[in-house]
C-alpha positions as CSV (number, residue, x, y, z in Angstrom):
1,X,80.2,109.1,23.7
2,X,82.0,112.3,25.6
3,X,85.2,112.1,26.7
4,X,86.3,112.0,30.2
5,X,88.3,113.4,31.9
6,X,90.9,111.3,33.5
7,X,91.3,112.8,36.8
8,X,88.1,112.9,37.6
9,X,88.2,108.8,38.1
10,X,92.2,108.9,39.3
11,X,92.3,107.9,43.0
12,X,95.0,109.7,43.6
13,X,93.0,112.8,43.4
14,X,91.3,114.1,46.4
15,X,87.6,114.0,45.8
16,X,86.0,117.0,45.9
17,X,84.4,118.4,49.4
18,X,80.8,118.0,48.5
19,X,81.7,114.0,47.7
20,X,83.3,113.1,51.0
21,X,81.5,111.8,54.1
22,X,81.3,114.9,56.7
23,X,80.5,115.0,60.5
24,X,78.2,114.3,62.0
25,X,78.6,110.0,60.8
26,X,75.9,108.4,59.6
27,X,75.7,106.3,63.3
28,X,75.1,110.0,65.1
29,X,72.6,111.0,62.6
30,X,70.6,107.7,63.4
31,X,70.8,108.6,66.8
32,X,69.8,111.9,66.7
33,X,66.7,111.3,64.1
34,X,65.7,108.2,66.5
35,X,65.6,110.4,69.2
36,X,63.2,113.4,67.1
37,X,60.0,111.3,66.7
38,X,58.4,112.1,63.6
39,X,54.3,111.6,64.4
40,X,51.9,114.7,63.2
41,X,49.1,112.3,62.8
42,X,47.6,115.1,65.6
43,X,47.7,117.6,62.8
44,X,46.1,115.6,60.2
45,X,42.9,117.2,60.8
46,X,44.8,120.4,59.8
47,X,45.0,118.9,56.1
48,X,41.8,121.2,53.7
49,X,42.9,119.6,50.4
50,X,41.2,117.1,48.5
51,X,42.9,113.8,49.3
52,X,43.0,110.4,48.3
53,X,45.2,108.1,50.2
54,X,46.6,105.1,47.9
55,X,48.1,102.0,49.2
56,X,48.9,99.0,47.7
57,X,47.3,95.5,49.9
58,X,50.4,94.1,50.1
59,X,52.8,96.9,51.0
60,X,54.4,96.1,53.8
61,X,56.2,99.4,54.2
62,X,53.0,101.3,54.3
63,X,50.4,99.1,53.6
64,X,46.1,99.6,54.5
65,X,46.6,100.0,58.0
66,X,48.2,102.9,57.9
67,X,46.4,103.9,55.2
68,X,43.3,103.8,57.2
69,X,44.9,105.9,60.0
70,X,45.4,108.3,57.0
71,X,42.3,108.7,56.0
72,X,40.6,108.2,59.1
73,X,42.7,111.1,60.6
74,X,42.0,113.6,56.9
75,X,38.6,115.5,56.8
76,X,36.9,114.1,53.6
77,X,39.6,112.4,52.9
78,X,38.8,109.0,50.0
79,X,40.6,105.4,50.8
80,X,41.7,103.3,47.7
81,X,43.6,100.0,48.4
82,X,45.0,98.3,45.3
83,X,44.2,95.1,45.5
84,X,47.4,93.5,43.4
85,X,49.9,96.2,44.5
86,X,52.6,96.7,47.1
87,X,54.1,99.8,47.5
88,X,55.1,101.0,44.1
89,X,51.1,101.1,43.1
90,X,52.3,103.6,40.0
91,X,54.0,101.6,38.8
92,X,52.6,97.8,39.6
93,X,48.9,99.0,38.6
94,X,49.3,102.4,37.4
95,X,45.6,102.5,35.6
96,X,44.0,102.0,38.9
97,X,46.5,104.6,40.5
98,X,45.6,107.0,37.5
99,X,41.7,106.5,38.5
100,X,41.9,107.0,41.9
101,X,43.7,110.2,41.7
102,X,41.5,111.4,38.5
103,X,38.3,111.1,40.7
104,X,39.2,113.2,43.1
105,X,39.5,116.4,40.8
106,X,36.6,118.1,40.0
107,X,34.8,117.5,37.0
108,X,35.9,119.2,34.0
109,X,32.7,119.4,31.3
């Protein structure tokens, strides 16, 4: 195991710029993202890739119906909804995840 060096954990030393909470505070940067609405489902038509939109059924961060929105909003755009996921779907059912994203590149013979 390296050695470490000792006043890096002594709390007597001041920690270094980059490590120390700077204006604005968290509180005014709340504020000012709450009040810079982040919507650009008016662009999604925009969007020319191939796209699959994966969500997991029982996601309740960003589950189907958003999902649907999604795709709905993409030209072309494919819908799979894992049936036994939530919103980690590579990693609760990452065989399905592989799939869906494996279909949507072109065939490789």
């Amino acid at each position: 195991m390296p050695e470490v060096d000792p006043s890096a954990t002594n709390p007597n030393e001041p920690s270094p710029s980059w490590a120390s909470p700077t204006s604005p505070t968290s509180t005014e940067l709340d504020q000012a993202l709450a009040s810079v609405p982040f919507d650009v489902r008016d662009r999604l038509g925009e969007i020319t890739a191939p796209t699959v939109v994966i969500a997991g059924r029982h996601d309740f961060i960003c589950g189907p119906r958003w999902a649907v929105l999604l795709r709905d909003g993409i030209p072309g755009a494919r819908l799979t909804v894992l049936e036994h996921s939530g919103h980690f779907g590579h990693i609760e059912r990452p065989a399905q995840f592989t799939r869906a994203i494996t279909e949507l590149l072109p065939n490789q013979s």
